[in-house]
C-alpha positions in Angstrom: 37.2 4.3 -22.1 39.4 1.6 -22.9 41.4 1.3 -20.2 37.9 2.0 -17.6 35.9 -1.3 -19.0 39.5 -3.5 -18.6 39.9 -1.5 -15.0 36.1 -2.2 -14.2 36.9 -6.3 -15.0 40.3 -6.8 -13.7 39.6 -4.4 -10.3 37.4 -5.6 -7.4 36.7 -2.5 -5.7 36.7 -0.9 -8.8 32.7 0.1 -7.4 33.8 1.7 -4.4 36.3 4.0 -6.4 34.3 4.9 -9.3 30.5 6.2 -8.0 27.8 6.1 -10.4 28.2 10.2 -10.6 31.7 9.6 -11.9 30.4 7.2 -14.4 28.0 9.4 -15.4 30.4 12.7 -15.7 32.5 10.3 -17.8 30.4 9.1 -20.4 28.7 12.6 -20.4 32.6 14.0 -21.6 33.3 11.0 -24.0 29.5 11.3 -25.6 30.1 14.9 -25.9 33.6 15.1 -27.7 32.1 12.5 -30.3 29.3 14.8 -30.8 31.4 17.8 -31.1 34.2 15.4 -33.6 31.2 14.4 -35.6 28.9 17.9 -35.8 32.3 18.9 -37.2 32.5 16.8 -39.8 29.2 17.2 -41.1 30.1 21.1 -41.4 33.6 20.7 -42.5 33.4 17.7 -44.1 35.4 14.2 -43.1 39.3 14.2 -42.3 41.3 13.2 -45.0 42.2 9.6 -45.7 45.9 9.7 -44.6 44.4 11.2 -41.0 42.1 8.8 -41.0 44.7 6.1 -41.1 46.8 7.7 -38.5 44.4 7.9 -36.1 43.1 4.1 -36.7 47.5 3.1 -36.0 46.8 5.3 -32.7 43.9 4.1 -31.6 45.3 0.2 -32.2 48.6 1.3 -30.2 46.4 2.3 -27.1 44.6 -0.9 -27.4 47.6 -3.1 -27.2 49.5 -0.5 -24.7 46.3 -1.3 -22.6 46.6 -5.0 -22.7 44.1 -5.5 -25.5 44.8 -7.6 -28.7 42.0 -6.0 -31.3 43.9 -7.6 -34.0 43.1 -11.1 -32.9 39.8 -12.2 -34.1 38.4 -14.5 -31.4 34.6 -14.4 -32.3 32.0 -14.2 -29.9 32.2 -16.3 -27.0 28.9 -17.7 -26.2 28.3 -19.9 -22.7 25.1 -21.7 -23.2 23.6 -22.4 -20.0 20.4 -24.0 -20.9 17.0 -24.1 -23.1 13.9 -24.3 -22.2 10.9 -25.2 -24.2 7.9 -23.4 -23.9 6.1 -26.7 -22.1 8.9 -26.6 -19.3 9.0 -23.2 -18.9 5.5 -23.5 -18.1 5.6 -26.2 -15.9 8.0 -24.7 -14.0 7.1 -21.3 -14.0 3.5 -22.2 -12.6 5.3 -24.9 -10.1 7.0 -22.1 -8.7 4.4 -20.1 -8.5 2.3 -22.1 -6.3 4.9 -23.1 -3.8 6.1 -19.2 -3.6 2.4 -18.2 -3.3 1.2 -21.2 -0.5 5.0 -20.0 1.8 4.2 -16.3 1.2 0.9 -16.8 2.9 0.5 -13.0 2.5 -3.2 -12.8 3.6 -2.4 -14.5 6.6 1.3 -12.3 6.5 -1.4 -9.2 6.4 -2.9 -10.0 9.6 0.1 -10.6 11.6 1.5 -7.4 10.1 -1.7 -5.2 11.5 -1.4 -7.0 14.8 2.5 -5.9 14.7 0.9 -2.7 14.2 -1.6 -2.7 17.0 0.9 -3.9 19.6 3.2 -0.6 18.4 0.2 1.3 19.2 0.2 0.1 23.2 3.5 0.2 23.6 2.9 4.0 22.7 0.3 4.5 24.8 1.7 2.7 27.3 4.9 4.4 27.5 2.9 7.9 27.0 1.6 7.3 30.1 5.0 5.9 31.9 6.1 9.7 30.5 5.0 13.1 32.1 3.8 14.4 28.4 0.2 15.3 28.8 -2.5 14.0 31.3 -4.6 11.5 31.7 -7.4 13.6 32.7 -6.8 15.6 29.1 -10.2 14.9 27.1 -8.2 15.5 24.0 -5.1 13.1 24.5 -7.8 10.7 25.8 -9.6 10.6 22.7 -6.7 10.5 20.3 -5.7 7.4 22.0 -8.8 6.1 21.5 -9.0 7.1 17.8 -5.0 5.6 17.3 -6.5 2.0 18.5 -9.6 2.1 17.3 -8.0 2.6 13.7 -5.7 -0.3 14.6 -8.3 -2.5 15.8 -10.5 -1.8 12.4 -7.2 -2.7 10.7 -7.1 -6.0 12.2 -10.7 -7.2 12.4 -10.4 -6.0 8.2 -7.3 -8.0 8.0 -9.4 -11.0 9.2 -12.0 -10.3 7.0 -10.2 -10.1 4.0 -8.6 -13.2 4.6 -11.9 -15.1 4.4 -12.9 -13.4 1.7 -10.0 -13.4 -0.6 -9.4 -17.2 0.8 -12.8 -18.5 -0.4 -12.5 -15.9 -3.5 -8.6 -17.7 -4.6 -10.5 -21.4 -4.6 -13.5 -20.3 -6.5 -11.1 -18.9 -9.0 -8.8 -21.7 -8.9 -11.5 -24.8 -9.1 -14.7 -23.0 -9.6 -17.3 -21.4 -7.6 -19.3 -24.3 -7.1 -16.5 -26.5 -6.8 -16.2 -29.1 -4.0 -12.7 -26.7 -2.7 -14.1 -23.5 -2.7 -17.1 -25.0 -0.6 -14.5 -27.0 1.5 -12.6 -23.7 2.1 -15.7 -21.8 2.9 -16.7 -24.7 5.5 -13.4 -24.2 7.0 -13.8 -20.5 8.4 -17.9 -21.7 8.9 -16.4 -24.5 11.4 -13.9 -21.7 13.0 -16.6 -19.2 13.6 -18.4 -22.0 15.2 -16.2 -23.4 17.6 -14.2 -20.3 18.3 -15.8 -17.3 20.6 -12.7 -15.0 19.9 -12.8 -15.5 16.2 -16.9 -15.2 16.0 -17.0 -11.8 17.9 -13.7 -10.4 16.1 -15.8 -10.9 13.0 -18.9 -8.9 14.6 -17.0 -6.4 15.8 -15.5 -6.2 12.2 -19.1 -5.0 11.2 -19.7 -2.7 14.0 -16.6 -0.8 13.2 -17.3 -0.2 9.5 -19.8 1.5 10.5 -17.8 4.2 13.1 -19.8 2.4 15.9 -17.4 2.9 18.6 -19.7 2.1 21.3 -19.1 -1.3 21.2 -15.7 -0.7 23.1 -14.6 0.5 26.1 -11.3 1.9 26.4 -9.4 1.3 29.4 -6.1 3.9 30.2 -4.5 3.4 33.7 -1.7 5.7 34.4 0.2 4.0 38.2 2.4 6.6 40.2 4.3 2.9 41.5 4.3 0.7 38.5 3.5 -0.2 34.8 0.7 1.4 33.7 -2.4 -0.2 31.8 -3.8 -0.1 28.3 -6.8 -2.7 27.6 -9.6 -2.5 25.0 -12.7 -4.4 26.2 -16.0 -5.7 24.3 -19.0 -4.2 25.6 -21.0 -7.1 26.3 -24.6 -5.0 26.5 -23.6 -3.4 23.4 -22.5 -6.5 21.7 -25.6 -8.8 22.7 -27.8 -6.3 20.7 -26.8 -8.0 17.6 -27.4 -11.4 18.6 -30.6 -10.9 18.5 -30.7 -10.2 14.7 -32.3 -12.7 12.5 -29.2 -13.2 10.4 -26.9 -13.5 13.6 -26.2 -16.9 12.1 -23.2 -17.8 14.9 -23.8 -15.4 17.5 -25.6 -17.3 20.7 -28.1 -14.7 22.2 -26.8 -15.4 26.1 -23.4 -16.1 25.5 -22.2 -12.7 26.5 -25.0 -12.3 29.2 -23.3 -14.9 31.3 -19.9 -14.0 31.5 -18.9 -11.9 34.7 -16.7 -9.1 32.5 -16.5 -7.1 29.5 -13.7 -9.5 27.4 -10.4 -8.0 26.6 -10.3 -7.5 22.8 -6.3 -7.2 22.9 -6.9 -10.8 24.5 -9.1 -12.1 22.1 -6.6 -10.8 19.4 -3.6 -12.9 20.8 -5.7 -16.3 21.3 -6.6 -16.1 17.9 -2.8 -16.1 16.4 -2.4 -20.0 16.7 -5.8 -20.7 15.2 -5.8 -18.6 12.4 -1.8 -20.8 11.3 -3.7 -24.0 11.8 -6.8 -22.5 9.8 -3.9 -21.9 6.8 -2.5 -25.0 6.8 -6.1 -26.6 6.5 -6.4 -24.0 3.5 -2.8 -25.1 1.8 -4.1 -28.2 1.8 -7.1 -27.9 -0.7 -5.4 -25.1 -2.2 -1.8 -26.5 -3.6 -2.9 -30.6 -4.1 0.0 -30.7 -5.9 3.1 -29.8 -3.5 4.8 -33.0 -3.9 4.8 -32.6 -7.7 5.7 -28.8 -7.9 8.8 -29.3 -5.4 9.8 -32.0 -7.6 9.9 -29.9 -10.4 11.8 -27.0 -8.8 14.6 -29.2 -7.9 15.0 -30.5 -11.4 14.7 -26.9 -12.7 17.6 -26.2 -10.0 19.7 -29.4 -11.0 19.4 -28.4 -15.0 20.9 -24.8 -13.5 24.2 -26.7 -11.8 22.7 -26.7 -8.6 23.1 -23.6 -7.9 19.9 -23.5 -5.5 18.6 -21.2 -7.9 20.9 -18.4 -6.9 22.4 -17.9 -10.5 20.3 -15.9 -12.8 18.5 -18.6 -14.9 18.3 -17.3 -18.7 15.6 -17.1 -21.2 15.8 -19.6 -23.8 14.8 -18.0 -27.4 11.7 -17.8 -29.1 8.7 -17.4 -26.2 7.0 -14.5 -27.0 4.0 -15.0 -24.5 5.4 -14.2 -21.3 8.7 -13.8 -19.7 10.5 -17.3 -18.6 11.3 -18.7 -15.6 12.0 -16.1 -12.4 15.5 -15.0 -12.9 16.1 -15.7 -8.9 14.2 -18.2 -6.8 13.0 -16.8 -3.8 14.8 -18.0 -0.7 12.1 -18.5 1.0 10.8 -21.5 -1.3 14.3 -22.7 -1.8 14.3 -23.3 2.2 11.1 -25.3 1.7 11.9 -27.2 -1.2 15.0 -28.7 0.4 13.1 -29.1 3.6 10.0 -30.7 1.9 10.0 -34.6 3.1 13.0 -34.4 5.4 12.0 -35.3 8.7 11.8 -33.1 11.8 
């Protein structure tokens, strides 16, 4: 075992020859000889002293033969690499924290990941019908088309939901639920549902679709002899206007869909939201993380006390915090890329 742990140091591809299988078959042999040497002793009793002795000369001699020097006692080598108190490792654990969680942006990473998955489910359909599996004129392939988007398109519009929800839910529990943020955050998506037709009737349609109403679409699957056939989900407008005339229709205009001269495309309404919904979360950064300037500061002086190592080198625990575990052991790069790009210009 000796000579393994000196060949595991001194050997770069000493992990492409030895496989964690051999490791394992190894110690499993070693482990189980002691076991055997020792289960022996207990019913036999201990070797005698002069064995003892010669065993302990052996063992010494394969040390040494092995490039080891047990009989020098160097003590234990310790590289300190820093302390932290229990105050910085708070400031910098929650600095982190908030610049990690505001680049994440994983509700608004949620919606972009169910369009992703709505735009898979076209290209399926679309390339179904491109293929000569199935027809078009089969009732049952029609309606499992219908059920694959449908189930993508509840996906999306729930996506949406939950990022006003959860949004306006993260600042009443960061500043309070009557706080002037939380309000300010709720305003936000108020103003959006306002000014934006997509965004408004995404959020209806949200409603309608909880509820398995699929009537409120119309499905649209052209198959062309001579060219790229077409996949479109449209909003039906008679459908739809039903619910503007409910009394807590609060941004829904009555006439609004009356007017226009077609059933809108929902996969169009989909894609015109994308840009608002980024500006919408950089309006929401803003009252959410108040503090960027300071917690970037402090992530580059928890980076400097580490070598500058842009937090790539596993930062260790400094002793006696028994609360909760100490800084992240790797910085994500994700907030190291911003925190070196934070203030530079464009």
């Amino acid at each position: 075992m000796t000579s393994a742990t000196l060949d595991y140091y001194r050997t770069a591809d000493v992990r492409d020859r030895m496989t964690l299988t051999a490791m394992h078959a190894s110690l499993k042999h070693c482990l189980g000889a002691l076991r055997r040497e020792c289960g022996s002793w207990l019913e036999v009793g201990a070797p005698p002293t002069d064995e003892v002795n010669a065993r302990r000369t052996e063992l010494v001699n394969s040390l040494q033969a092995s490039g080891a020097r047990p009989t020098v006692d160097t003590g234990i080598m310790f590289d300190k690499v820093c302390a932290l108190t229990d105050t910085e490792n708070k400031r910098y654990r929650e600095a982190y924290g908030r610049l990690r969680a505001m680049v994440n942006r994983d509700l608004l990473q949620h919606i972009s990941v169910e369009i992703d998955t709505l735009a898979d489910v076209v290209a399926g359909i679309m390339l179904d019908l491109q293929s000569t599996h199935g027809s078009t004129f089969d009732g049952g392939i029609t309606e499992e088309r219908r059920r694959k988007i449908g189930a993508a398109l509840t996906s999306v519009t729930g996506a949406l939901h939950d990022h006003r929800e959860h949004s306006v839910e993260n600042a009443a529990k960061a500043f309070g639920h009557n706080s002037t943020q939380a309000e300010a955050v709720s305003a936000l998506f108020d103003d959006l549902k306002r000014s934006s037709f997509d965004y408004r009737w995404l959020s209806e349609l949200h409603h309608w679709l909880q509820h398995n109403d699929g009537a409120a679409l119309r499905y649209q699957f052209t198959a062309r002899r001579l060219g790229e056939p077409h996949v479109d989900v449209h909003l039906d407008r008679q459908h739809m206007a039903l619910r503007a005339d409910q009394p807590n229709s609060k941004w829904l205009a009555p006439n609004e869909l009356a007017v226009m001269t077609r059933d809108p495309s929902v996969l169009d309404m989909i894609n015109a939201i994308q840009p608002k919904m980024n500006a919408l979360q950089a309006q929401i950064d803003t009252i959410m993380y108040p503090t960027v300037a300071d917690d970037v500061a402090a992530v580059k002086d928890l980076i400097g006390r580490f070598g500058g190592q842009k937090g790539l080198d596993a930062l260790k625990s400094a002793p006696g915090s028994i609360q909760e575990p100490w800084s992240p052991p790797h910085l994500s790069p994700r907030v190291l890329s911003f925190v070196r790009a934070f203030g530079q210009p464009l």
